[in-house]
KEPA-630026 format. One record per residue (C-alpha): x, y, z; residue number from 1; residue in three letters. Coordinates in Angstrom, 1 decimal, always signed. Layout:
N
<site x="X" y="Y" z="Z" nr="NUM" rest="ALA"/>
...
END
This chain:
306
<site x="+110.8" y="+97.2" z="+166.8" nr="1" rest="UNK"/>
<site x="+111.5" y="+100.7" z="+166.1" nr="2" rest="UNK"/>
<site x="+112.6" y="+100.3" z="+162.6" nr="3" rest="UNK"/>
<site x="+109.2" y="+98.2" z="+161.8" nr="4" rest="UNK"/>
<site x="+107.2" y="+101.1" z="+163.2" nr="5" rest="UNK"/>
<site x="+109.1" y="+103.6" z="+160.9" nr="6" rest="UNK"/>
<site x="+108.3" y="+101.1" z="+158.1" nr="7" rest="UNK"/>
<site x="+104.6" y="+101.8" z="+159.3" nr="8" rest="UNK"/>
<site x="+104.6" y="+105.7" z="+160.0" nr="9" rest="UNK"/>
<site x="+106.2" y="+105.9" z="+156.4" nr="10" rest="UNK"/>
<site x="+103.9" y="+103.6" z="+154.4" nr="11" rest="UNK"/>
<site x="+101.1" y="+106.1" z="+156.0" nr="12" rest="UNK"/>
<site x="+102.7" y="+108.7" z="+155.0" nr="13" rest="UNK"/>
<site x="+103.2" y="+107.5" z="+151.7" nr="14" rest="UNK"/>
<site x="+99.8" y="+106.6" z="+151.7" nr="15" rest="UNK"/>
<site x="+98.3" y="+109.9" z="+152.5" nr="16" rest="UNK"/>
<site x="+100.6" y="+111.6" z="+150.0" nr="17" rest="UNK"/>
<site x="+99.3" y="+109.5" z="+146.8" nr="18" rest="UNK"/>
<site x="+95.5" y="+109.8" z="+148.1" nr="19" rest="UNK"/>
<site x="+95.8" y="+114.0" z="+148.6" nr="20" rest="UNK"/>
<site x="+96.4" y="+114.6" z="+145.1" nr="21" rest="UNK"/>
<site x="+93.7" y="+111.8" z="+143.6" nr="22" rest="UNK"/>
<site x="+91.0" y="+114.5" z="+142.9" nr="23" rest="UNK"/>
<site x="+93.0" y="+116.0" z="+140.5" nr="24" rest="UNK"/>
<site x="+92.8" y="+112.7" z="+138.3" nr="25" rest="UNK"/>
<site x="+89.0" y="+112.6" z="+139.6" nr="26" rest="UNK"/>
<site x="+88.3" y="+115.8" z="+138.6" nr="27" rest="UNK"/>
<site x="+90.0" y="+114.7" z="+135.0" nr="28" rest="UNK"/>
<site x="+87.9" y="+111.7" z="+134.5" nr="29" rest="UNK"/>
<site x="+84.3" y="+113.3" z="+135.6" nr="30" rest="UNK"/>
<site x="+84.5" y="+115.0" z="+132.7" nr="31" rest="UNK"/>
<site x="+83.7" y="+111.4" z="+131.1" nr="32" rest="UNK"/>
<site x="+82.8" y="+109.4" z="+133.1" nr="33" rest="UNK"/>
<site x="+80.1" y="+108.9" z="+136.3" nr="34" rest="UNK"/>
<site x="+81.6" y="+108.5" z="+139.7" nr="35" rest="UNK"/>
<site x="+80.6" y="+104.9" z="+139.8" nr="36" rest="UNK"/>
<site x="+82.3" y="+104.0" z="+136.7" nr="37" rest="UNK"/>
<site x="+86.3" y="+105.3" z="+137.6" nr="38" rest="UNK"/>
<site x="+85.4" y="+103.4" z="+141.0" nr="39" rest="UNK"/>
<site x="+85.4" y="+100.6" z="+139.0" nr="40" rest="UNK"/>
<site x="+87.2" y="+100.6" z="+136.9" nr="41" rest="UNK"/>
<site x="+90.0" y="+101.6" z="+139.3" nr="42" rest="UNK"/>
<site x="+89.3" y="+98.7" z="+141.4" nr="43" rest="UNK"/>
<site x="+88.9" y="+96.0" z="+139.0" nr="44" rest="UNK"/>
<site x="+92.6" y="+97.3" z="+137.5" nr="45" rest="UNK"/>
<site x="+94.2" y="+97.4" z="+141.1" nr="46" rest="UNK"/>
<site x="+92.8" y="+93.8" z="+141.3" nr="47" rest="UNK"/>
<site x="+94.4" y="+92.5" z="+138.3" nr="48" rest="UNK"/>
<site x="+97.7" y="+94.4" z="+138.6" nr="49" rest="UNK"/>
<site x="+97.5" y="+92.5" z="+142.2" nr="50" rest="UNK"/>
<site x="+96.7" y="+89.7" z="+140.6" nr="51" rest="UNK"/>
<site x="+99.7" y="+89.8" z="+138.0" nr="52" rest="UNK"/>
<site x="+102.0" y="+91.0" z="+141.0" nr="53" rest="UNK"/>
<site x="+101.7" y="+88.2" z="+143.3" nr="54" rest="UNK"/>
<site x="+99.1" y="+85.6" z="+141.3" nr="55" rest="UNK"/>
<site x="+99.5" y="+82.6" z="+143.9" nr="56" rest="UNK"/>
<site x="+95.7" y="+81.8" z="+146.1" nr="57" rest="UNK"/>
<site x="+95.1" y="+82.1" z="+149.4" nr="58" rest="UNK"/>
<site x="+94.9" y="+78.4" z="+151.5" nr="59" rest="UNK"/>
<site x="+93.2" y="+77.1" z="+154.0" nr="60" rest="UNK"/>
<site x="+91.6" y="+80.3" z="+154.6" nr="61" rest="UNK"/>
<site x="+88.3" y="+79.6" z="+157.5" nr="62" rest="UNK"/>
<site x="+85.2" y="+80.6" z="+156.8" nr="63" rest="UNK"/>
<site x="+85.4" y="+82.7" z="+159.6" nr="64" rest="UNK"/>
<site x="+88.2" y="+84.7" z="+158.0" nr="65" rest="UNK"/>
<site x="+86.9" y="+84.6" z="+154.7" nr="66" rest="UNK"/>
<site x="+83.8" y="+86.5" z="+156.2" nr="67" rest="UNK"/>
<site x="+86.5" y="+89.0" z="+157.4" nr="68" rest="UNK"/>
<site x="+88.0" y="+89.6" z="+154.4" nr="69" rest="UNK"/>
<site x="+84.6" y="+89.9" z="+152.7" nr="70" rest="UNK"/>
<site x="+82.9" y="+92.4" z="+155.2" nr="71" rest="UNK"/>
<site x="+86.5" y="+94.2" z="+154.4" nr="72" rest="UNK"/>
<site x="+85.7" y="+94.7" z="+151.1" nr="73" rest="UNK"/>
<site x="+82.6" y="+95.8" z="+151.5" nr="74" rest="UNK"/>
<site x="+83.3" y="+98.5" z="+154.0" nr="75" rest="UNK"/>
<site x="+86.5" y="+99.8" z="+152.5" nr="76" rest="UNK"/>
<site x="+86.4" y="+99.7" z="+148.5" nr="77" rest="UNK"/>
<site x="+81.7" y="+99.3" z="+148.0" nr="78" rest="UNK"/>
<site x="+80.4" y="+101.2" z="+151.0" nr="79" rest="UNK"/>
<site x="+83.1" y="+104.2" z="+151.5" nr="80" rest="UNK"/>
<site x="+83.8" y="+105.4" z="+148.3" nr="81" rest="UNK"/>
<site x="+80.2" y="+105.1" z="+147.2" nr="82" rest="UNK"/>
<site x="+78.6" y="+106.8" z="+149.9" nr="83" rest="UNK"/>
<site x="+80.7" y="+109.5" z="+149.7" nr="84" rest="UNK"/>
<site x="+80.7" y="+109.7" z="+145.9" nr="85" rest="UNK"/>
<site x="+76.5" y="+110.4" z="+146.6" nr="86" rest="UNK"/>
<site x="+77.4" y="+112.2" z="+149.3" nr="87" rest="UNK"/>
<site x="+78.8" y="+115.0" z="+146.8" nr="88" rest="UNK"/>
<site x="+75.6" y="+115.3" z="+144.6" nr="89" rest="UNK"/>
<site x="+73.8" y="+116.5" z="+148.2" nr="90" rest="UNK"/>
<site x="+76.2" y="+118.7" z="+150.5" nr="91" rest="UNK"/>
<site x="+79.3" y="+120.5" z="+149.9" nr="92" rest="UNK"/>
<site x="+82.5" y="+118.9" z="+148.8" nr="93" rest="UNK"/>
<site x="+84.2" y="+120.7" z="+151.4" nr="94" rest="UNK"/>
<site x="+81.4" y="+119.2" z="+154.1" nr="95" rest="UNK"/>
<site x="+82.7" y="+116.0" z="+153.0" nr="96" rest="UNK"/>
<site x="+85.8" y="+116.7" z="+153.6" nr="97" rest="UNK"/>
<site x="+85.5" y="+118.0" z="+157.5" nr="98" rest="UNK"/>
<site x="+83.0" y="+115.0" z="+158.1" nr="99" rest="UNK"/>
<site x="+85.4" y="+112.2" z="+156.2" nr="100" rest="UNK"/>
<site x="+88.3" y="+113.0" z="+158.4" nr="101" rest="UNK"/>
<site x="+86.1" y="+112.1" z="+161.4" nr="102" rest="UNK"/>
<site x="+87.0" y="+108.2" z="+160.7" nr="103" rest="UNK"/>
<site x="+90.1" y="+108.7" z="+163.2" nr="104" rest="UNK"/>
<site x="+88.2" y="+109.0" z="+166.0" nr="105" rest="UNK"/>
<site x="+85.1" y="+106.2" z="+165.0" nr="106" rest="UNK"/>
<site x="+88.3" y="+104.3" z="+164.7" nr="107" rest="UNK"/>
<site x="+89.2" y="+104.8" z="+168.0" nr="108" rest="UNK"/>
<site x="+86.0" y="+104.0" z="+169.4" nr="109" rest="UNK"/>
<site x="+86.0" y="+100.8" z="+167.5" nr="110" rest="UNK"/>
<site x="+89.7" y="+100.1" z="+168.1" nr="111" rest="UNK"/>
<site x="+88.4" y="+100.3" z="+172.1" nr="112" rest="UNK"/>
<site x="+85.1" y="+98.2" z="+171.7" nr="113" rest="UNK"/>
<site x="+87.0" y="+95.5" z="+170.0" nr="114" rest="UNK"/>
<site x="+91.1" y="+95.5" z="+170.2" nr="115" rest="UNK"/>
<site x="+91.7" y="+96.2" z="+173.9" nr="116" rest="UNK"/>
<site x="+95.4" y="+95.7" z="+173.4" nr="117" rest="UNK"/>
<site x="+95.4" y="+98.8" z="+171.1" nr="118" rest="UNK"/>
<site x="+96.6" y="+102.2" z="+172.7" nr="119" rest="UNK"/>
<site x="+95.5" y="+103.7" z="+175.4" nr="120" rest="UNK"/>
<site x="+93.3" y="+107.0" z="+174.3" nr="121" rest="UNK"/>
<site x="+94.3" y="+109.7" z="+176.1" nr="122" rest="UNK"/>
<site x="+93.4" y="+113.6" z="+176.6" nr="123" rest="UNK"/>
<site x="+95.5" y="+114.3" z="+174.3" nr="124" rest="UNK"/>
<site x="+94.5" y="+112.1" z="+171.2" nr="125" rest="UNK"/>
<site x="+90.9" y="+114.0" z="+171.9" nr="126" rest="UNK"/>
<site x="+92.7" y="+117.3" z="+171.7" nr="127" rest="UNK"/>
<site x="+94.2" y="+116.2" z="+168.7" nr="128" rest="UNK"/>
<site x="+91.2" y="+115.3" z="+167.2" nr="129" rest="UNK"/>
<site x="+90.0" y="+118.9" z="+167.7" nr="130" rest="UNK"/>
<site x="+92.5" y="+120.9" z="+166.4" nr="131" rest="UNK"/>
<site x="+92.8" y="+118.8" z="+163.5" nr="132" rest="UNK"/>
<site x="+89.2" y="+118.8" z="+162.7" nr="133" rest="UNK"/>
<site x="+89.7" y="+123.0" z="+163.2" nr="134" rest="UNK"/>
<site x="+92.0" y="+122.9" z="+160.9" nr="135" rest="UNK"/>
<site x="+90.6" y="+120.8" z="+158.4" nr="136" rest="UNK"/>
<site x="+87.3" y="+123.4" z="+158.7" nr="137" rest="UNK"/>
<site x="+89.4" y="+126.4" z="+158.0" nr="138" rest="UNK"/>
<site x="+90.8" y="+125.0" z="+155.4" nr="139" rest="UNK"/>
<site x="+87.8" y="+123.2" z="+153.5" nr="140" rest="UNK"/>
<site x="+85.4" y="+126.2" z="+153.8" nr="141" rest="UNK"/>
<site x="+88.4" y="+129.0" z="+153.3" nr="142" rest="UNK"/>
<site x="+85.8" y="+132.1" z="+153.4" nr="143" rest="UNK"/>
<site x="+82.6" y="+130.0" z="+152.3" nr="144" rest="UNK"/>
<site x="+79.8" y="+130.3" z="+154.5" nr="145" rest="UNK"/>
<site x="+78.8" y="+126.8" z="+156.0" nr="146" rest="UNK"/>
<site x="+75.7" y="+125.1" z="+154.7" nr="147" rest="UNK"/>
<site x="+74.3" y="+122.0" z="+156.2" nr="148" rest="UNK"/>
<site x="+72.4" y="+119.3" z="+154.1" nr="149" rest="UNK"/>
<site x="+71.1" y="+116.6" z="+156.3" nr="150" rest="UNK"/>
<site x="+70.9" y="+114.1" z="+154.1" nr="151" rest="UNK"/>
<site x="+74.4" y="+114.2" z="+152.5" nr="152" rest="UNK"/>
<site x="+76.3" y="+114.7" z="+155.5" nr="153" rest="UNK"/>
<site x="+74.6" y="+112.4" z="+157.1" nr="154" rest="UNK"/>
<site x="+75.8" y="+109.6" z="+154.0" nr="155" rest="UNK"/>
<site x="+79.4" y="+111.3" z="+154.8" nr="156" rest="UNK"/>
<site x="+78.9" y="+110.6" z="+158.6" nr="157" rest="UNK"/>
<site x="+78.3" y="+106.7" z="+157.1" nr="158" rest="UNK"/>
<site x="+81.2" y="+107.0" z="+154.9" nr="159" rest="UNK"/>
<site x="+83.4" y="+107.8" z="+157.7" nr="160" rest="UNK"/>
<site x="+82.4" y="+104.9" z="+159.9" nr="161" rest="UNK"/>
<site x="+82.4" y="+102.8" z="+157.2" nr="162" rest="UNK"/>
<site x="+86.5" y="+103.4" z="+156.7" nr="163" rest="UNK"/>
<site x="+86.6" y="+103.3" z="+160.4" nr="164" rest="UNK"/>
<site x="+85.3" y="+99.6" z="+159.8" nr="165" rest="UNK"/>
<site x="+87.6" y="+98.8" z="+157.6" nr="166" rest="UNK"/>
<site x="+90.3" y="+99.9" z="+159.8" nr="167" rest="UNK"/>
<site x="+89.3" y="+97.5" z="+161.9" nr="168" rest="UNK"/>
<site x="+88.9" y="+94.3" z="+159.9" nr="169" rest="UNK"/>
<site x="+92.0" y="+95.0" z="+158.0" nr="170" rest="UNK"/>
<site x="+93.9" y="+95.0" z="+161.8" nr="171" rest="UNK"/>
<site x="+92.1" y="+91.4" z="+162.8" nr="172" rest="UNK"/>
<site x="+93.2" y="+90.2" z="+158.6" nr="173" rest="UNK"/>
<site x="+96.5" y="+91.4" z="+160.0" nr="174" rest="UNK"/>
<site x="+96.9" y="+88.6" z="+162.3" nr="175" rest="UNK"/>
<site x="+96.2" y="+86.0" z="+159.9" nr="176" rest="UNK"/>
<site x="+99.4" y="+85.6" z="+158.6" nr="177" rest="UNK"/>
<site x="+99.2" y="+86.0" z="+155.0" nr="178" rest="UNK"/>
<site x="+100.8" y="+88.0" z="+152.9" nr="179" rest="UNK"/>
<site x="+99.3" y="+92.1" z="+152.8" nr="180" rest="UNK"/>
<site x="+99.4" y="+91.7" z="+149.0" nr="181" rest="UNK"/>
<site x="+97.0" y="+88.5" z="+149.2" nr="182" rest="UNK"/>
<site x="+94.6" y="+89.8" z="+151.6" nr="183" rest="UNK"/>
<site x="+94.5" y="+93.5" z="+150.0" nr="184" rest="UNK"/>
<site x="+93.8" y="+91.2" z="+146.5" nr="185" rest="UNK"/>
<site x="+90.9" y="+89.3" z="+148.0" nr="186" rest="UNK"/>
<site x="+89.4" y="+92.5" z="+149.6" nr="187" rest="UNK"/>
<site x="+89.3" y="+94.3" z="+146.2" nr="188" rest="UNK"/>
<site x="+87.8" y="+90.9" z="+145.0" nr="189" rest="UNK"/>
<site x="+85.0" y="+91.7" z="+147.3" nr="190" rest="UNK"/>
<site x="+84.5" y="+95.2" z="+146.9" nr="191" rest="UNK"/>
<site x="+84.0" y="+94.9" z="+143.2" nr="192" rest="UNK"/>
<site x="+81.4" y="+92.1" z="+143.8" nr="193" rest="UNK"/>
<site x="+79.5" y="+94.1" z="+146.0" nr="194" rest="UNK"/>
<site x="+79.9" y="+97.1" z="+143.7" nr="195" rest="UNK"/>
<site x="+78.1" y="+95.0" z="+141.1" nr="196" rest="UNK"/>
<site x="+74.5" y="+96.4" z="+141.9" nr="197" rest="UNK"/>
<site x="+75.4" y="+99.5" z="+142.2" nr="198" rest="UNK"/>
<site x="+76.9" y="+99.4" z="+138.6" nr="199" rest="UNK"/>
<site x="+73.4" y="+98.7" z="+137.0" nr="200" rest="UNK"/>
<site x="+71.8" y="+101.3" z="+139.9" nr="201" rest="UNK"/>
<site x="+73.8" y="+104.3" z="+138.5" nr="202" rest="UNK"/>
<site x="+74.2" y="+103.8" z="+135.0" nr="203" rest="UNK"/>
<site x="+77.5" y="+101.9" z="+134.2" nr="204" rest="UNK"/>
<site x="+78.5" y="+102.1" z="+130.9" nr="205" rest="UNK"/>
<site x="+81.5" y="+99.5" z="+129.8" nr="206" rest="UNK"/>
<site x="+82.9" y="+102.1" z="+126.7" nr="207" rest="UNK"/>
<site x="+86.6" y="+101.2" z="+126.9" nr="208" rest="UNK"/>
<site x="+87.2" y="+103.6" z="+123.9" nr="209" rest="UNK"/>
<site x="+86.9" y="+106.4" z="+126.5" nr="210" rest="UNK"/>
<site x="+90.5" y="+105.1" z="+127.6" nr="211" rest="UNK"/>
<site x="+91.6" y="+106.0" z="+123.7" nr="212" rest="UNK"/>
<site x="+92.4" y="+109.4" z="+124.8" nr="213" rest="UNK"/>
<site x="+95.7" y="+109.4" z="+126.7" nr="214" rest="UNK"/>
<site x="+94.5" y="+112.1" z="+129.8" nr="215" rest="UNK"/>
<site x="+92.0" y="+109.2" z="+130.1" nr="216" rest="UNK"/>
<site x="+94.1" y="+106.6" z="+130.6" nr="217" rest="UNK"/>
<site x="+96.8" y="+108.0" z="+132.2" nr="218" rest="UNK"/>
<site x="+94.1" y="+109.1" z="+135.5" nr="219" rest="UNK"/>
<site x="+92.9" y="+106.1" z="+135.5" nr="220" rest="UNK"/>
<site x="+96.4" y="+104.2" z="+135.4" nr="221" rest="UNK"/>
<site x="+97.3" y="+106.4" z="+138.9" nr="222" rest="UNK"/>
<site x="+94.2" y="+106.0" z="+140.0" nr="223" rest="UNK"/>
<site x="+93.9" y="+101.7" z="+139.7" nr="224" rest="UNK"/>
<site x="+97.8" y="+101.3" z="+140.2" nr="225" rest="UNK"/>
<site x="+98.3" y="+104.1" z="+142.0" nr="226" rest="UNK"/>
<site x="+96.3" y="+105.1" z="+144.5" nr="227" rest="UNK"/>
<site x="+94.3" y="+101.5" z="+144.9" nr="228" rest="UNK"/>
<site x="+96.8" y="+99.0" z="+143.9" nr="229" rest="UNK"/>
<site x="+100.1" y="+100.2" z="+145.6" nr="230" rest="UNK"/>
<site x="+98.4" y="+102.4" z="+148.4" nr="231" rest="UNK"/>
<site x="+96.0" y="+100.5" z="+150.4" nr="232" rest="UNK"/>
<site x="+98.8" y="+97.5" z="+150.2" nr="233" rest="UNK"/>
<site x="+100.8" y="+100.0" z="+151.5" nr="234" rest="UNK"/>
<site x="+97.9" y="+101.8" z="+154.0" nr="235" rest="UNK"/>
<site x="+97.1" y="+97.8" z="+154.8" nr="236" rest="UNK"/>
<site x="+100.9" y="+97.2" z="+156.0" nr="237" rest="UNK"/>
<site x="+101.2" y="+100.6" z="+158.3" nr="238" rest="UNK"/>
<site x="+97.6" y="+99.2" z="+160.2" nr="239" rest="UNK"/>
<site x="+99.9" y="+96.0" z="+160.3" nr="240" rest="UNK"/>
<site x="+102.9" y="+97.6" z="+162.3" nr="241" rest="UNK"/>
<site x="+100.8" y="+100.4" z="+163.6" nr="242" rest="UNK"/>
<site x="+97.5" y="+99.3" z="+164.3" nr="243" rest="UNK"/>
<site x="+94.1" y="+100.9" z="+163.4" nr="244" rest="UNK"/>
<site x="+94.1" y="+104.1" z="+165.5" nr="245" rest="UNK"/>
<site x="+97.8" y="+105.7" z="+164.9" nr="246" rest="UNK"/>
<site x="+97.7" y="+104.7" z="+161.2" nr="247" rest="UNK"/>
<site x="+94.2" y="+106.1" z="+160.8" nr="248" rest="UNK"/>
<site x="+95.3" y="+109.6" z="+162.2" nr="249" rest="UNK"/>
<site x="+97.4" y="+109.9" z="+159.4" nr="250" rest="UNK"/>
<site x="+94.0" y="+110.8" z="+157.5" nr="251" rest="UNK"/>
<site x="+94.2" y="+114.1" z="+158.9" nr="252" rest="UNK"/>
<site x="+97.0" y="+115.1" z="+156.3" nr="253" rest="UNK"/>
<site x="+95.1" y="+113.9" z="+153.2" nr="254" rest="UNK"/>
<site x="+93.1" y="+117.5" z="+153.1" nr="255" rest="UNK"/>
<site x="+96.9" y="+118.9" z="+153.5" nr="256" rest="UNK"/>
<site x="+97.9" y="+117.5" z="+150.6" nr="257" rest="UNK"/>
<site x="+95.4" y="+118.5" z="+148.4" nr="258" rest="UNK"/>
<site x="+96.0" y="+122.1" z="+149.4" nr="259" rest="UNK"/>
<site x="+99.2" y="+121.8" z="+149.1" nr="260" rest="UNK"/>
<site x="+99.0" y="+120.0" z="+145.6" nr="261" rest="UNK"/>
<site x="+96.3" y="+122.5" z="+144.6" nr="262" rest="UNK"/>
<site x="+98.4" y="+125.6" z="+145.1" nr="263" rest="UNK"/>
<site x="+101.3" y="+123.5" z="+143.1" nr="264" rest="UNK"/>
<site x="+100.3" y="+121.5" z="+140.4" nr="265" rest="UNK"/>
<site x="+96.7" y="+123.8" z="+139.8" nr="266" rest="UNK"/>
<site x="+98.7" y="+127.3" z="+140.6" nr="267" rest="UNK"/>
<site x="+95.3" y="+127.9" z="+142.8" nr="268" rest="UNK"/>
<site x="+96.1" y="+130.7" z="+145.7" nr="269" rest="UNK"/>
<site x="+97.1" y="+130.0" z="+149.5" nr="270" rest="UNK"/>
<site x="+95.0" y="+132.1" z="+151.8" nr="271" rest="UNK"/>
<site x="+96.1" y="+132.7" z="+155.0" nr="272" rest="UNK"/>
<site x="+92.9" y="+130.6" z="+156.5" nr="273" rest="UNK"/>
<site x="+94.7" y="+127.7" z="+154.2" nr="274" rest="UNK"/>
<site x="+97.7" y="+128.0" z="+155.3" nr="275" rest="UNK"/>
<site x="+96.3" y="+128.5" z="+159.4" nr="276" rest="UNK"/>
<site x="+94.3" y="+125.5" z="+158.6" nr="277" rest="UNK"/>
<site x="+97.1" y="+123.1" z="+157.3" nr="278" rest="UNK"/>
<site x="+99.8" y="+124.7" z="+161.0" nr="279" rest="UNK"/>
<site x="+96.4" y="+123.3" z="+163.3" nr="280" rest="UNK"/>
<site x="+95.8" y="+119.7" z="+161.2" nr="281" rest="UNK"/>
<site x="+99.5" y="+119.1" z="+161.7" nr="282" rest="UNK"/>
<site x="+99.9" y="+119.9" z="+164.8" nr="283" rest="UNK"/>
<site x="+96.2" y="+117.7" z="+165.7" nr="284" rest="UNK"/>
<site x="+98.4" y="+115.1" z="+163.9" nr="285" rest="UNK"/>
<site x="+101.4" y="+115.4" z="+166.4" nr="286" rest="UNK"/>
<site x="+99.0" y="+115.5" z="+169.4" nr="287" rest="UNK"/>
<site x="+97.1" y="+112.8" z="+169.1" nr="288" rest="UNK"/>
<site x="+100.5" y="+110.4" z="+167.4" nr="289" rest="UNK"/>
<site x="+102.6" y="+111.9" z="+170.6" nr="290" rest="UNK"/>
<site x="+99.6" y="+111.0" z="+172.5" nr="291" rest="UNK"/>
<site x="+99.2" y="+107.4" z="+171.6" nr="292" rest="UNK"/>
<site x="+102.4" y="+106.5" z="+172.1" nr="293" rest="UNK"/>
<site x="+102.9" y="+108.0" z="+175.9" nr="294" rest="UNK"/>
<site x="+99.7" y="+105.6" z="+176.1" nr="295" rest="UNK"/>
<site x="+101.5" y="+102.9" z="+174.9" nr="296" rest="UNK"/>
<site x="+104.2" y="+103.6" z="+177.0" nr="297" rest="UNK"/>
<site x="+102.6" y="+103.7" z="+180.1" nr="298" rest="UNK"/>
<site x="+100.5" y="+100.4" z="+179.4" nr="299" rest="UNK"/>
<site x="+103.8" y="+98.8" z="+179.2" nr="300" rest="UNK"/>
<site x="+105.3" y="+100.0" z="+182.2" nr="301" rest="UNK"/>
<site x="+101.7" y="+98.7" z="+183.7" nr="302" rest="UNK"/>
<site x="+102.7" y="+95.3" z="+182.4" nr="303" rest="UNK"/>
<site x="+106.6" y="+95.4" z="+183.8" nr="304" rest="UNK"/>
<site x="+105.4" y="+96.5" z="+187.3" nr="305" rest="UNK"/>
<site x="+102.7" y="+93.5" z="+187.5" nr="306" rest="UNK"/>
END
């Protein structure tokens, strides 16, 4: 049991570690392409390398679940990454990154609507939540002064409950007993159907010859294999051994790593509010994890005593 809940911690970690240094890539491919395109085009080559990967079909799969898996896709490849790519063109990117990383605790509000055998939230996962959002502050704004735009925080506000929904969904897919690499390929299925209208809304443009340049192709090969393919199989199977709520803190290190990956790869400077910032996420990353699992203990010493 505790080896399959390293499995999970690691596969987060992982997880985290590939999705803190996408914006370099990002920031790469705006320079020819709109938002809406690289999430495309991202997503429909993480389908087919999933596709190629593991190419058998899903059976006897419910309608019931098939709603699941479509409501997935929706929330966690259309809705998030679109309503915080709009997001950007009306608040500050480093708004959207304070507000994004409140999915955690949506997550736990949802986990405690609807999965009652999650764990227990206690003071300390709240506490957590704090410092880690502190420290996510400090280090997003880093001497800016704060400027708030109703309208695109709000869509960031959505965009975080939209990821806490996926969260959730992906936990019930969990229990259907098909392979992560099936159910993460019919997801991305679904999020690129429902990305369809938005395509046409903000000016899709299928030039492949873009992809003639190598820089091009190379971004977008991390990108789709990368950071969709590999990673949210990976993110997928930590909610598996995890759950929703301890695999979801793991979020909190995503803004870590593109500091971190920001001072090394683009030689920008560490300022002491960065590097105060990156101590308190951490640490709001060990409170609310230690906190979880003394839940989780308890609850079972609840069970042994009844």
């Amino acid at each position: 049991m505790e080896t399959e809940k390293s499995k999970g911690h690691l596969s987060a970690l992982f997880t985290v570690a590939v999705w803190g240094t996408t914006f370099i890539s990002t920031k790469v491919l705006l320079t020819a392409f709109e938002p809406v395109e690289i999430l495309f085009f991202r997503f429909a080559m993480g389908f087919l390398a999933l596709l190629a990967v593991c190419p058998r079909q899903m059976k006897g799969v419910s309608a019931r679940r098939e709603l699941t898996l479509a409501a997935a896709g929706l929330c966690g490849v259309c809705l998030y990454y679109l309503l915080e790519n709009i997001a950007l063109t009306y608040t500050m990117a480093s708004n959207v990154g304070v507000i994004i990383s409140s999915a955690p605790f949506f997550t736990a509000l949802l986990a405690k609507l609807f999965h009652r055998s999650e764990s227990r939230l206690g003071a300390g996962f709240f506490a957590g939540f704090v410092l880690a959002i502190a420290g996510i502050a400090l280090m997003s704004f880093n001497g800016s002064r704060l400027e708030l735009s109703p309208k695109g925080d709000l869509l960031t506000v959505l965009a975080a409950f939209a990821w806490a929904c996926y969260s959730i969904l992906t936990r019930e897919i969990s229990r259907f007993g098909y392979s992560v690499l099936l159910t993460t390929r019919r997801i991305f299925f679904y999020g690129l159907v429902f990305m369809l209208p938005a395509l046409f809304a903000f000016g899709f443009t299928p030039d492949m010859s873009r992809f003639a340049q190598a820089k091009y192709l190379l971004n977008i090969l991390y990108l789709g294999l990368g950071a969709s393919a590999l990673c949210f199989v990976t993110w997928n199977f930590a909610v598996k051994l995890l759950g929703a709520v301890k695999t979801s803190v793991y979020i909190y290190l995503t803004p870590v790593i593109t500091t971190v990956s920001s001072v090394l790869i683009l030689g920008e400077p560490l300022t002491w509010l960065s590097a105060l910032g990156t101590a308190l996420t951490v640490a709001g990353l060990f409170l609310s994890e230690l906190s979880g699992h003394a839940g989780a203990k308890g609850k079972k010493r609840e069970v042994e005593t009844k």
